[in-house]
SEBA-294156 format. One record per atom (N, C-alpha, C): residue in one letter; z, x, y negated; residue number from 1. Coordinates in nm, 3 decimals. Layout:
# SEBA-294156
A:Z:X:Y:NUM
...
This chain:
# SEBA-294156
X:13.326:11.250:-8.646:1
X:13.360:11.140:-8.731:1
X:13.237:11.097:-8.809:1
X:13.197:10.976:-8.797:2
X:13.046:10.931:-8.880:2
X:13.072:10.894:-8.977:2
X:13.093:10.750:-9.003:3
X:13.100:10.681:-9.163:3
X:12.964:10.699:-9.205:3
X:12.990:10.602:-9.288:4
X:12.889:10.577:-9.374:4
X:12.825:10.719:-9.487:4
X:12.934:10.802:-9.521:5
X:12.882:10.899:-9.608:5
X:12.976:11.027:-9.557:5
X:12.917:11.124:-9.586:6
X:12.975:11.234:-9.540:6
X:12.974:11.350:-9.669:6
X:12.940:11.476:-9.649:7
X:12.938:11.561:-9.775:7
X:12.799:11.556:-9.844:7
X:12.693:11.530:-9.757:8
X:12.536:11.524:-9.812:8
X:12.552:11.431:-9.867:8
X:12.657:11.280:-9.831:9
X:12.616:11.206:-9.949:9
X:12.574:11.093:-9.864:9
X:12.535:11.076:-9.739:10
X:12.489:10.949:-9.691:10
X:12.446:11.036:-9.562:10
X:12.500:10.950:-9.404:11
X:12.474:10.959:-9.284:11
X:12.323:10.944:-9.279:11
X:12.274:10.969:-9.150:12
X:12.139:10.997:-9.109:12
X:12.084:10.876:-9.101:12
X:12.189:10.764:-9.023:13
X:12.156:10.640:-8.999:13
X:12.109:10.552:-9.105:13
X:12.142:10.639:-9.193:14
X:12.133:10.530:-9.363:14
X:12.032:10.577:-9.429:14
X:11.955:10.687:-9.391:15
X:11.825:10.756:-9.457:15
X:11.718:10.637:-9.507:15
X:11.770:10.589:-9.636:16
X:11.630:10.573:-9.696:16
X:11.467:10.584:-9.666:16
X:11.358:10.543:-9.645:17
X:11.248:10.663:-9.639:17
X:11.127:10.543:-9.696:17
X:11.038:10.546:-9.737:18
X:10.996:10.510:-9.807:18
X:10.854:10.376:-9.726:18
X:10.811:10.427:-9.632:19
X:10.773:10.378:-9.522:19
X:10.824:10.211:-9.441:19
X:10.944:10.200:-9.467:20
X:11.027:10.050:-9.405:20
X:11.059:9.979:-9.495:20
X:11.033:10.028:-9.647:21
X:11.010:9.928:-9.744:21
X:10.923:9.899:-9.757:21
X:10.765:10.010:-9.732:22
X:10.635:9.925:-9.784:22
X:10.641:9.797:-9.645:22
X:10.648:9.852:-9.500:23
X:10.651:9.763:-9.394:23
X:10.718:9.653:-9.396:23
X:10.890:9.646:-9.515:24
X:10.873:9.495:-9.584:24
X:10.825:9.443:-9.664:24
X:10.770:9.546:-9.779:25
X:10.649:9.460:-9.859:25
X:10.548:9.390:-9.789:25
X:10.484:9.407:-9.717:26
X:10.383:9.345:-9.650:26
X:10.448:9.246:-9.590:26
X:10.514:9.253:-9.466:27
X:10.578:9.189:-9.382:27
X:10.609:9.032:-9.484:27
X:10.674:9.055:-9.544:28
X:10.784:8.953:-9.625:28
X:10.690:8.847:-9.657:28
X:10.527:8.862:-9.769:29
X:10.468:8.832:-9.853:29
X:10.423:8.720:-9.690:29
X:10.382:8.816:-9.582:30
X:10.253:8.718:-9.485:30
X:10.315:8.617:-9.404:30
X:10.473:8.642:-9.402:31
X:10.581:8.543:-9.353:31
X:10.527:8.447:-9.444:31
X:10.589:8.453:-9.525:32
X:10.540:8.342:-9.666:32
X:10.416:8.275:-9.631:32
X:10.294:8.340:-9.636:33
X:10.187:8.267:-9.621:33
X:10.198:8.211:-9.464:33
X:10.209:8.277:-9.408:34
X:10.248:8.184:-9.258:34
X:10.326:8.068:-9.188:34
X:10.393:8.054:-9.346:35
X:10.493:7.916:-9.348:35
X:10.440:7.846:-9.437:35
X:10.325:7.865:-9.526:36
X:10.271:7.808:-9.598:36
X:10.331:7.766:-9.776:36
X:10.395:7.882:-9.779:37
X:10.496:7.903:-9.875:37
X:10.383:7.937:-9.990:37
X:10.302:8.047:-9.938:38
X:10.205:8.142:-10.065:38
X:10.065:8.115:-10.024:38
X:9.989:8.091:-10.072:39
X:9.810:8.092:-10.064:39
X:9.792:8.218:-10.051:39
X:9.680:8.205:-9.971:40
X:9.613:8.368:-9.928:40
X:9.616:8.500:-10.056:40
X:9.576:8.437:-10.182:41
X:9.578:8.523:-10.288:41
X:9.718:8.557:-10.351:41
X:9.830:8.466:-10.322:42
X:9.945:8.457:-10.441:42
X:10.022:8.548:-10.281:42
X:9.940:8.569:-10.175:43
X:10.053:8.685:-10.063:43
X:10.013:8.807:-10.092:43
X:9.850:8.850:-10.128:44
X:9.802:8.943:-10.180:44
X:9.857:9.003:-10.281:44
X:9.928:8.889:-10.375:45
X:9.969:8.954:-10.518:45
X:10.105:9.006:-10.508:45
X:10.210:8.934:-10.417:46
X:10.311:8.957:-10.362:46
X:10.350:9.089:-10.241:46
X:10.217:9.092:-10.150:47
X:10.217:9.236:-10.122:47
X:10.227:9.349:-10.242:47
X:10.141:9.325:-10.344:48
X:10.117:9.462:-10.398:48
X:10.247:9.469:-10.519:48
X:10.292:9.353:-10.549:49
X:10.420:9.381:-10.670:49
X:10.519:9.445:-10.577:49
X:10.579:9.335:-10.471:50
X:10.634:9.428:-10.360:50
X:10.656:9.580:-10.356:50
X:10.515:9.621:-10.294:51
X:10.512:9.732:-10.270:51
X:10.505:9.837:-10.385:51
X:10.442:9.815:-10.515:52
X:10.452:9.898:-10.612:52
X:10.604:9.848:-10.618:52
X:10.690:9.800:-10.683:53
X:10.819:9.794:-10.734:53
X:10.866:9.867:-10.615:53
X:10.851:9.858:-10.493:54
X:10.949:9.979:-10.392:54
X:10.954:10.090:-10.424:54
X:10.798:10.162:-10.467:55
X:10.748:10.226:-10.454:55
X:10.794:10.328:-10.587:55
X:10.843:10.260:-10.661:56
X:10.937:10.286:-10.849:56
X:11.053:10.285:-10.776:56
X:11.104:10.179:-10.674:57
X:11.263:10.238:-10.689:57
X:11.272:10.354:-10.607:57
X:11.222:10.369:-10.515:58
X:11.203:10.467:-10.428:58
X:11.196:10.615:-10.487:58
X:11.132:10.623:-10.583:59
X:11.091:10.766:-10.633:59
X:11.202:10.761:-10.738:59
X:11.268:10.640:-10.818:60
X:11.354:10.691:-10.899:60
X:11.522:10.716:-10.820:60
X:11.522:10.613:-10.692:61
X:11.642:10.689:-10.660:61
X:11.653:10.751:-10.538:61
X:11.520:10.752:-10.477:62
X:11.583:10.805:-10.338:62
X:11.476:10.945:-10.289:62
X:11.351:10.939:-10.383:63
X:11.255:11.037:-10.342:63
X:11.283:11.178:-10.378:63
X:11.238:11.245:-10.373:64
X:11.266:11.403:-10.383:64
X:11.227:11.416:-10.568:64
X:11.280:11.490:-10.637:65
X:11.297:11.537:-10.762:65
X:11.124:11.561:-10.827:65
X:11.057:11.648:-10.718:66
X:10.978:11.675:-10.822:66
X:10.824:11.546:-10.797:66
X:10.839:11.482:-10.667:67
X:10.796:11.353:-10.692:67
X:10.786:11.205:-10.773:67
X:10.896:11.244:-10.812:68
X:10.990:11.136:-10.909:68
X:10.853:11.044:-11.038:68
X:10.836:11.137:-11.092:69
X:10.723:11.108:-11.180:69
X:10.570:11.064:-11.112:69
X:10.515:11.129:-10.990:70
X:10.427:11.040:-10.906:70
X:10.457:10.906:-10.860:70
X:10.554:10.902:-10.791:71
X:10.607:10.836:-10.763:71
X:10.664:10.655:-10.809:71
X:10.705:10.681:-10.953:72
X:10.703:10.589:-11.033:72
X:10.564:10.589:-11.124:72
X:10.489:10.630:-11.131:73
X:10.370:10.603:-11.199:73
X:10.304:10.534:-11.106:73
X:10.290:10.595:-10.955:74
X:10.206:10.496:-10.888:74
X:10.255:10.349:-10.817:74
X:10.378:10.342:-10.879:75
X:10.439:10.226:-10.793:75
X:10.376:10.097:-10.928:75
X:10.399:10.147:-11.007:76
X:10.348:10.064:-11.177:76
X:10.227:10.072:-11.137:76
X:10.103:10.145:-11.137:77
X:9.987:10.118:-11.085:77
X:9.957:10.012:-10.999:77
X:10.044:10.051:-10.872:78
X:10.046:9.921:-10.764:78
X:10.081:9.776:-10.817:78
X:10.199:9.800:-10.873:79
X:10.259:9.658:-10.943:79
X:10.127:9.582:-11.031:79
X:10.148:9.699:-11.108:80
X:10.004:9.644:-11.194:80
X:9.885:9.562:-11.172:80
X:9.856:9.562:-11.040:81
X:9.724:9.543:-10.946:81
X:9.745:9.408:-10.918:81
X:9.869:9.316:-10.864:82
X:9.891:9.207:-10.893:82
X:9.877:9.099:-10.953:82
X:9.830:9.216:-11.096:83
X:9.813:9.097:-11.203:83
X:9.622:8.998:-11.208:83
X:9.596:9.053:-11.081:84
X:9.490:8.954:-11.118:84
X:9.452:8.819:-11.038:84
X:9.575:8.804:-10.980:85
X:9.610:8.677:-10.976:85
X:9.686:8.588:-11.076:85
X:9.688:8.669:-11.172:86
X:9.739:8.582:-11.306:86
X:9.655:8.558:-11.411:86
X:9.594:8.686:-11.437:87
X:9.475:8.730:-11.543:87
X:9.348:8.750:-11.476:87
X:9.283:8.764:-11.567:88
X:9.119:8.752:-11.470:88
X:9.091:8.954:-11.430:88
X:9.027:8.911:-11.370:89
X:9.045:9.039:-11.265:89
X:8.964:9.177:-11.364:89
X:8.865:9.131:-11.471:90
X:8.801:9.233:-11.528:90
X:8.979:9.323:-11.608:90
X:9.051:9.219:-11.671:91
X:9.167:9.262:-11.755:91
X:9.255:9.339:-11.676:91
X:9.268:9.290:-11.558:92
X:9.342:9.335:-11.412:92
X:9.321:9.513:-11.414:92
X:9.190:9.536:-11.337:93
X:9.135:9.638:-11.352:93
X:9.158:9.761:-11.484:93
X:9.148:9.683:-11.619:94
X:9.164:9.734:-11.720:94
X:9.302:9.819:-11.734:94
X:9.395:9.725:-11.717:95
X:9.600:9.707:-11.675:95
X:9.533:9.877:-11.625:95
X:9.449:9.886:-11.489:96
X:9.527:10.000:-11.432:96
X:9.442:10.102:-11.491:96
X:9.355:10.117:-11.571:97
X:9.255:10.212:-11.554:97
X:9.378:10.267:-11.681:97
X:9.414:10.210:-11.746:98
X:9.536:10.219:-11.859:98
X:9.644:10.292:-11.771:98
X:9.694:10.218:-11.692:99
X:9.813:10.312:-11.658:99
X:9.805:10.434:-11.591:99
X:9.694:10.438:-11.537:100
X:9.599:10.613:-11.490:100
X:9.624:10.708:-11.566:100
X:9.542:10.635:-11.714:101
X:9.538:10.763:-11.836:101
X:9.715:10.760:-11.834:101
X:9.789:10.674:-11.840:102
X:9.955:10.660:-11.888:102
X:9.997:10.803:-11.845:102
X:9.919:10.741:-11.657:103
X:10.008:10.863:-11.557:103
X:9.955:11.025:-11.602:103
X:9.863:11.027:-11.616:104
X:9.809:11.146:-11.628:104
X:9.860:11.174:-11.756:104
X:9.842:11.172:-11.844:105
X:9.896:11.203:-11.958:105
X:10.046:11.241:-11.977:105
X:10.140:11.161:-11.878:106
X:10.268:11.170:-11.898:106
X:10.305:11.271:-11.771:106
X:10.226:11.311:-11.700:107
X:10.203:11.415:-11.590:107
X:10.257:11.541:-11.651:107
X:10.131:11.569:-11.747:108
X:10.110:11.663:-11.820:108
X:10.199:11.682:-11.933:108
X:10.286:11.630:-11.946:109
X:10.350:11.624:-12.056:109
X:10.511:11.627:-12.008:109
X:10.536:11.591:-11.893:110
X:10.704:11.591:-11.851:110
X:10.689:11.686:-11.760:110
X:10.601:11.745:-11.679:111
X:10.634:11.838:-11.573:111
X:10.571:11.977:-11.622:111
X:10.719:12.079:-11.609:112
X:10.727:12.193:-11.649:112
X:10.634:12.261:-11.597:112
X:10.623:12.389:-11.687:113
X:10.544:12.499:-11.674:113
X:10.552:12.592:-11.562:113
X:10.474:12.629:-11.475:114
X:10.463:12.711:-11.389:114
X:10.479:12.848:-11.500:114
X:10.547:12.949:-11.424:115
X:10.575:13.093:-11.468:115
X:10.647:13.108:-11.624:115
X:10.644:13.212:-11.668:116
X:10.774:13.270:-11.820:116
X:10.726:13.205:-11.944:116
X:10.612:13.145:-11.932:117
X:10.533:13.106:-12.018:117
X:10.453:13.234:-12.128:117
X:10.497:13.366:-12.077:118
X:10.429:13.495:-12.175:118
X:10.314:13.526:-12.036:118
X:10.208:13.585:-12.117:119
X:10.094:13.655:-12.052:119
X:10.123:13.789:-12.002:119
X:10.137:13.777:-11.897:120
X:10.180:13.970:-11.882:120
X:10.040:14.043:-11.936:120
X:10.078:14.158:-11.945:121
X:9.921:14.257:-11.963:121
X:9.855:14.288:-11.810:121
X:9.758:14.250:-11.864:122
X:9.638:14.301:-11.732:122
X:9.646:14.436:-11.767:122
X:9.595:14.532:-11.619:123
X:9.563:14.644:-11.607:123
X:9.395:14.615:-11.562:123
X:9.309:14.741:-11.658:124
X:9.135:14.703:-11.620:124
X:9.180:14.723:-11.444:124
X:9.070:14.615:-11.387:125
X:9.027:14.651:-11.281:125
X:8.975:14.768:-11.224:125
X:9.032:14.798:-11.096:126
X:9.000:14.958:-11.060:126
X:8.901:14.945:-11.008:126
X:8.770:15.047:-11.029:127
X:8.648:15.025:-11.009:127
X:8.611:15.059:-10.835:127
X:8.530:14.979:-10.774:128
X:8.500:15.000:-10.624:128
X:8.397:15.072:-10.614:128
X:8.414:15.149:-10.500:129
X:8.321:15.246:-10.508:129
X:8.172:15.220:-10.432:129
């Protein structure tokens, strides 16, 4: 019996994956310019909002847990990158070098500690002969 959802929560056929959204980010933006919808630069900018905004929903609802936070930091990075078809490209640049420190900082700050957080006691090293 298939259906649409089963006990995991969603059939195989319906697997999400992160890969056939960037392939419509791109895809979508060069249609556009190929109908003469977008100028070479405003498909550029449309690839990368595209693909960063997938790239955020992706990690917040469909990527694995402890990606989640890569995941949406670098999709905002990507998004971010867009903007210099709006703003001049030195400010552009700026946008991300900003959301770098964001990511890193908020890296370090939401993702837990490896081990009990106590120092066990060392034993001295046993001497080689």
């Amino acid at each position: 019996m298939g259906g649409v959802f089963n006990a995991r929560g969603c059939d195989a056929k319906l697997r999400v994956q992160l890969g056939i959204g960037l392939v419509i980010a791109v895809l979508l933006p060069l249609a556009l310019y190929l109908f003469d919808v977008l100028k070479p630069y405003g498909a550029i900018a449309a690839m990368l909002l595209l693909a960063g905004l997938w790239i955020l929903v992706f990690g917040v609802s469909f990527g694995a847990k402890v990606d989640r936070i890569y995941n949406v930091a670098m999709g905002l990075i990507i998004a971010i990158l867009c903007t210099f078809y709006f703003i001049p490209a030195r400010f552009a640049l700026g946008l991300v070098v900003v959301a770098v420190i964001a990511m890193i900082v908020l890296s370090l700050v939401v993702r837990p500690r490896q081990g009990t957080g106590r120092m066990a006691a060392q034993r001295p090293a046993a001497p080689t002969p």
